[in-house]
N, C-alpha and C positions, 0 to 999 in steps of 0.2 A: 504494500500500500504506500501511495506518495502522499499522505497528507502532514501535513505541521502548521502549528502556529509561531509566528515571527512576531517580535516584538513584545509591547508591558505597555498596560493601562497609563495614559490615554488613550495612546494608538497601538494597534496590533493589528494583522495578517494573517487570514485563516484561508488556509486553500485544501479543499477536501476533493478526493477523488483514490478509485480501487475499485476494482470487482466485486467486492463484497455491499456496496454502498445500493443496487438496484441490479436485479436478476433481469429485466426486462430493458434497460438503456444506460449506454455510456454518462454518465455522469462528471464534470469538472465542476466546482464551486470555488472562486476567488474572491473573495471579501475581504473589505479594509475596513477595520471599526475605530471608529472616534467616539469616545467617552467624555459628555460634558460634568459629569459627576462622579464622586466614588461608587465602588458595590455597594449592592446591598445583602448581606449576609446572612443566613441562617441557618441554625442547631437546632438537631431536634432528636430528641432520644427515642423517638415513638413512630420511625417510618410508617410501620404499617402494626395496629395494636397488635398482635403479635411477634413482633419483633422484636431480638434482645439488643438490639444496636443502636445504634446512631449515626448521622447522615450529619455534615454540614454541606455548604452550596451557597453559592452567590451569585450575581445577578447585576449585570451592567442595564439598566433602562436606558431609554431614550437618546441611542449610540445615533449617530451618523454611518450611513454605511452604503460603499460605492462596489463596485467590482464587476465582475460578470457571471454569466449560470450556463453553463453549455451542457444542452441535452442532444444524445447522439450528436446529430451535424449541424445542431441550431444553440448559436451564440448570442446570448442575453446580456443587454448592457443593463445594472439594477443602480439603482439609488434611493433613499431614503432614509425613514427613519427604523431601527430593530433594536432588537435586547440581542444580550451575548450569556448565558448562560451556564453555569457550571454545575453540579453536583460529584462529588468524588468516593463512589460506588464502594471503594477498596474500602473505606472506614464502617461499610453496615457488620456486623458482627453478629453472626446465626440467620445471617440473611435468607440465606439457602440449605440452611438445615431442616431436616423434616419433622 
């Protein structure tokens, strides 16, 4: 897979693309995010009520964000306004226990 993120809040570079992203069309995604504010952060011990874990995750609102979206052979110029999103999966603990 070729995907990575470039760059730290304000600005960062997210370019996503791999086989595994869409069974049905080539997919490229290159996006620029501009961040007029901090994250917004959140902890939460209680994913899902049965869960022995905890989740944190943060949240860029109201980013700037230019780039393009190329599906198979049709290239998207995007601009507007998006969120950039994170949660970090690795922290749940008894996530996937049965």
């Amino acid at each position: 897979e070729e995907s990575y993120i470039v760059g730290k809040a304000p600005n960062w570079h997210v370019h996503i693309e791999g086989d595994n992203i869409d069974a049905n069309h080539d997919l490229v995604i290159d996006l620029q995010f501009e961040s007029v504010s901090s994250p917004y952060w959140t902890y939460s011990s209680r994913l899902i009520d049965k869960s022995k874990g905890s989740i944190a995750s943060y949240v860029f609102l109201g980013c700037t964000v230019t780039g393009s979206v190329k599906i198979d052979s049709l290239n998207y110029n995007v601009f507007g306004s998006g969120h950039h999103e994170h949660a970090d999966l690795r922290t749940i603990q008894g996530f996937m226990e049965s």
